[in-house]
N, C-alpha and C positions, 0 to 999 in steps of 0.2 A: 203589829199590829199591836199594840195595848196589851199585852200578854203583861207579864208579871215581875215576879223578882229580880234582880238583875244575874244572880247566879243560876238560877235554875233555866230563865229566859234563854241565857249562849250559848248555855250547853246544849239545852234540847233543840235547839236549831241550827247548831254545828257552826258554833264558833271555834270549834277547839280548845277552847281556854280552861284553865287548870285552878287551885286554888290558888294557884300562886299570884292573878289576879284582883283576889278581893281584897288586898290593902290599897288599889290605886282605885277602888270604889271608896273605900274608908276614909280618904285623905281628908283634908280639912283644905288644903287649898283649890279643890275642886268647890264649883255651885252646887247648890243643892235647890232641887224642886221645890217650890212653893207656892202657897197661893197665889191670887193676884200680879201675877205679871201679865203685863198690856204687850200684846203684839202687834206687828207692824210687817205687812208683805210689801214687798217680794224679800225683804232681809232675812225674817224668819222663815223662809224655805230653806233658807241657808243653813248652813254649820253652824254650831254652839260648840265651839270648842275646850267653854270653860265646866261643861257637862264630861259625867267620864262613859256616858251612853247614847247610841243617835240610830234612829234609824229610818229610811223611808223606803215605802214601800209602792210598788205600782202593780196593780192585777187589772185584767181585764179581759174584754170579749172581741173578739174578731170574726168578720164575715166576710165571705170571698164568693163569688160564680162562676166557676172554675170552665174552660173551654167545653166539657159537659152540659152544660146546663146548671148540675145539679148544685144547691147551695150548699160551702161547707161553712163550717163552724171551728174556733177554734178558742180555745183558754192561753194569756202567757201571763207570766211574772216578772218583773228585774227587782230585785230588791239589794239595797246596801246598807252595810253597816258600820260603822264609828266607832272604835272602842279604844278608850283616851288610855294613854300608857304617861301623859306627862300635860300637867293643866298648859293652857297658853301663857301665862307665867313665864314657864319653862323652857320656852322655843328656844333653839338654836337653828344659826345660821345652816350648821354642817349638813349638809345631803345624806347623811347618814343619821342624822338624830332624827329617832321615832317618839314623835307627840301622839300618833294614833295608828290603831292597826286596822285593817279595812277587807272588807268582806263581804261576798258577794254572791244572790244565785238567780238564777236567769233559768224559766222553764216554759214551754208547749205543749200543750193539751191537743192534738187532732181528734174530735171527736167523729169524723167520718170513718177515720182508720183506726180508732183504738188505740191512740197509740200516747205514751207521754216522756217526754225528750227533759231532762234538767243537767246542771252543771252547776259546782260548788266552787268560787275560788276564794283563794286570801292571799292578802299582800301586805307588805310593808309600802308607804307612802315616798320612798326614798326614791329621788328622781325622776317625782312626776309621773311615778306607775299607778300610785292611786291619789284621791285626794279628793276634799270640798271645800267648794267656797263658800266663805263666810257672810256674803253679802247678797248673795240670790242662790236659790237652785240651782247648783252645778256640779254635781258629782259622778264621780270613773272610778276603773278600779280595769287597768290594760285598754281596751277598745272599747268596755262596756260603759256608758254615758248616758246618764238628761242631765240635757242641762233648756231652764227658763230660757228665753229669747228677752230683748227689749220691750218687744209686742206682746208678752203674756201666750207664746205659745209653749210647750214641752217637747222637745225632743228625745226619744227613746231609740237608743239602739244595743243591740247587742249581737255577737255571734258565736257560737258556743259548738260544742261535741257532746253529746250524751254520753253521762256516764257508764253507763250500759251496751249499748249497741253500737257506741261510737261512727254512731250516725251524726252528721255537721245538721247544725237549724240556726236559725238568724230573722231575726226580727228588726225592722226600721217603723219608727213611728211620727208622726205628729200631731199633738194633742194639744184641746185648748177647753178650757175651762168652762162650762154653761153656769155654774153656781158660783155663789162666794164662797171664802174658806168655812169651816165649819170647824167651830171649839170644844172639841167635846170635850166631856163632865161639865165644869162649872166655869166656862171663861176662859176655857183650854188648859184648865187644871183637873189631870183625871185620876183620882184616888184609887188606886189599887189595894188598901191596906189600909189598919188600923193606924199607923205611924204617918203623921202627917205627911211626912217628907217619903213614906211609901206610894210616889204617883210620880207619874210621867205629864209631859207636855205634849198635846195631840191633838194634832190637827187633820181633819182631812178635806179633800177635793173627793168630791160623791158624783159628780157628773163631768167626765172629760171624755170629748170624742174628736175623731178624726180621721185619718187614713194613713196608710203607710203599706209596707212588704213583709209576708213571711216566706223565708223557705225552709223546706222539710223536703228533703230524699233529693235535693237536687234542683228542685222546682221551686219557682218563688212565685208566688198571686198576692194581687193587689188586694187590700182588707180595707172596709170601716171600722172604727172602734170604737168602743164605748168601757171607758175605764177609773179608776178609783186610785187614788192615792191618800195613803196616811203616811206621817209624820212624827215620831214623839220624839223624845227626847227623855232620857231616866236617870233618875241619881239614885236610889235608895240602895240599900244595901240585903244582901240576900236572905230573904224569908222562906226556911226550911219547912213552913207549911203548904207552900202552895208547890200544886201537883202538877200543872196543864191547864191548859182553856180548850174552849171552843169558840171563836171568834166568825162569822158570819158578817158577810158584804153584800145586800141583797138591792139592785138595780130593777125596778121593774117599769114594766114597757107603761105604765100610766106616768112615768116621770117624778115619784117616788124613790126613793132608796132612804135604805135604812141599817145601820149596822147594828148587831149587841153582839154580844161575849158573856159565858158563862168561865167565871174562874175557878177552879177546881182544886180542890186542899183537902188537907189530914188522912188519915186511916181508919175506917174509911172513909171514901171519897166523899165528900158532900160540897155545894156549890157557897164559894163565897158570896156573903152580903152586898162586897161591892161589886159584884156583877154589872154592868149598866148596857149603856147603849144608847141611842140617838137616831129620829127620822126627821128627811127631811124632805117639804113638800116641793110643787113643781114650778113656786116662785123663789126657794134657795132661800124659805125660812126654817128652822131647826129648834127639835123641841125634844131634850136628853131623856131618856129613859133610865130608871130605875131595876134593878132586877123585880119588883111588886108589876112592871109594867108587860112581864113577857113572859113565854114559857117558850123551854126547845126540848122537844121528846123525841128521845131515840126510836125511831121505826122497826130498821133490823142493821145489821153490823156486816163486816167484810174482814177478813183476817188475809193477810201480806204474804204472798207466797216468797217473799224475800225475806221480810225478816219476822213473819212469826206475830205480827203485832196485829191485834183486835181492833178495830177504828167503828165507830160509827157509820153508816151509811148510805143511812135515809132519814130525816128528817119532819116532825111534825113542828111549825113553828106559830104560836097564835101573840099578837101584838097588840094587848087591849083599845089603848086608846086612841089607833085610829083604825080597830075591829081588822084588822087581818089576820087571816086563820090561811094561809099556805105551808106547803110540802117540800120540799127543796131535796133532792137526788141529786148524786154527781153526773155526769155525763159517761166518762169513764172511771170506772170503781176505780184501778191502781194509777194514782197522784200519788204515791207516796216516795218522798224522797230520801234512797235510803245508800246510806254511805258504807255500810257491810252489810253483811246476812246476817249478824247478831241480835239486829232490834237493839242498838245503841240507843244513849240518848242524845246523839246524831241523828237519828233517824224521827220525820214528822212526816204528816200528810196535809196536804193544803192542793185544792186544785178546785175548778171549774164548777158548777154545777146549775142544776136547771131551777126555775119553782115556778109552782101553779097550783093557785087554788082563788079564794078569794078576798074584796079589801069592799069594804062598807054591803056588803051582802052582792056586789057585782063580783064576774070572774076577771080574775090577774093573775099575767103570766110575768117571766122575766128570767134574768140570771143574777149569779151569787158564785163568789170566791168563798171556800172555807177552806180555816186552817184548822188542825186538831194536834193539838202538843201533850205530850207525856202520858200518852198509851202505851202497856205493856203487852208481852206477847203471851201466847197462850198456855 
């Protein structure tokens, strides 16, 4: 999601990568982010491979009426990532030469049962085990997959073991687009940083629905969905100032959605200038927001009985200038995904949640994916 630096960005979200990767962000023969590039879809859903950072993301909601009656609900994620070891320059033929390492994680939120399922993997691209295309939307990483269609629909599947309870979950989707793409910051150039070339390429789809399959415990039910994809792309090189975000994806039931992102840096913490964000109305126009344009107040917190980490966990959010003052709670407090009991900086929280309150003085409800990166533990 639009998160930050590119060093501080992998690690807090469990890329595994070491220092020994910030000379192939450094390179000269890599692209570097900049102003003013014109895009062009379905190409630009694709790989950039001449970037040494990529990634896309898919969250979203699911509703089922399960042979009960009763309705359930449910949150997932697939997300993948790109991280260049060798610009396209560089390609070789051999099935063994790695141009990018690839990365991946796939999660379930049941909010009937409480309950939250994820799974982290990485791979090398060598024979077809991970990879993206460079000309549409199409990216895996083992079994896990979207890939565009001709017709502009999205395919989503994946099937995974919780890292925890090693419980099996799987999700099939088909998604299609109600909006146009959406550019955020300035023309889909999103400044993160004082350093021009500190910003990613970022793009998102703010309204995708469909239907498809989840299962959980064995049982699979048919779901609608209503879902969110972002996009960027990053070159800049690692800024030892910045801390974490808090990024918010807010869908609401009047056909609205809107994201912002509070960037977080220094000692202590205080919220970057470029904080920003973007709504977009229920004809799929889009109007960027500034951090002068929003506030997000912590309500009360939740601390990780795995790894010790203090998260946010209720939310007061008001959005001046199109007057919305909503609340936003998670569904189920523990989303957090955590790869030891340490409180790594492996370890984030990002999952599902609800909001309601109101937008032009009438009441609005709706859903919101948040993610919250580089919280420490108590």
């Amino acid at each position: 999601m639009n998160r930050n630096s590119c060093l501080v960005l992998l690690s807090s979200i469990g890329m595994f990568l070491t220092a020994a990767f910030v000379p192939f962000f450094l390179r000269a023969d890599f692209l570097r982010v900049m102003p003013g590039k014109q895009f062009s879809f379905p190409r630009d859903h694709g790989s950039h491979h001449d970037y040494p950072v990529e990634w896309w993301y898919f969250t979203g909601h699911l509703r089922a009426t399960p042979q009960d009656g009763e309705e359930s609900t449910f949150g997932f994620e697939l997300t993948f990532f790109r991280v260049a070891v060798n610009p396209t320059s560089r390609v070789s033929k051999s099935p063994w030469h790695v141009q990018s390492l690839f990365l991946a994680h796939a999660a379930i939120t049941d909010d009937r049962n409480r309950q939250f399922y994820f799974e982290k993997r990485s791979r090398r691209p060598s024979f077809d085990i991970a990879g993206a295309s460079d000309t549409t939307l199409h990216v895996w990483l083992d079994d896990w997959r979207v890939k565009r269609d001709g017709s502009g629909n999205f395919h989503l599947s994946f099937r995974a073991v919780d890292e925890r309870s090693k419980n099996p979950f799987s999700l099939e989707l088909t998604l299609n687009s109600r909006k146009p793409e959406v550019l955020q910051g300035i023309d889909g150039y999103s400044q993160k940083g004082a350093d021009v070339t500190d910003a990613s390429y970022y793009v998102s789809l703010t309204r995708l629905e469909g239907v498809g399959k989840v299962m959980l415990g064995g049982a699979e039910q048919v779901v609608s969905a209503s879902a969110w994809m972002d996009h960027e792309i990053l070159s800049s090189k690692p800024n030892d100032e910045e801390v974490g975000w808090d990024w918010f994806a807010l869908q609401l039931d009047n056909d609205w959605e809107c994201m912002i992102y509070h960037l977080r840096r220094g000692t202590p913490q205080e919220t970057s200038p470029f904080s920003a964000g973007s709504c977009v109305n229920p004809k799929g126009e889009s109007r960027a927001l500034t951090l002068n344009d929003f506030t997000i107040e912590p309500l009360r917190f939740w601390s990780s009985p795995t790894s010790g980490i203090r998260y946010p966990a209720e939310w007061k959010i008001s959005i001046r200038p199109f007057d919305i003052d909503v609340t936003v709670a998670p569904t189920v407090e523990n989303q957090e995904l955590a790869s030891d009991s340490e409180g790594s900086t492996r370890t984030y929280w990002e999952g599902r949640s609800s909001v309601r309150g109101e937008m032009g003085g009438e009441p609005v409800t709706g859903s919101a994916y948040v993610e919250l990166v580089g919280y420490e533990s108590e």
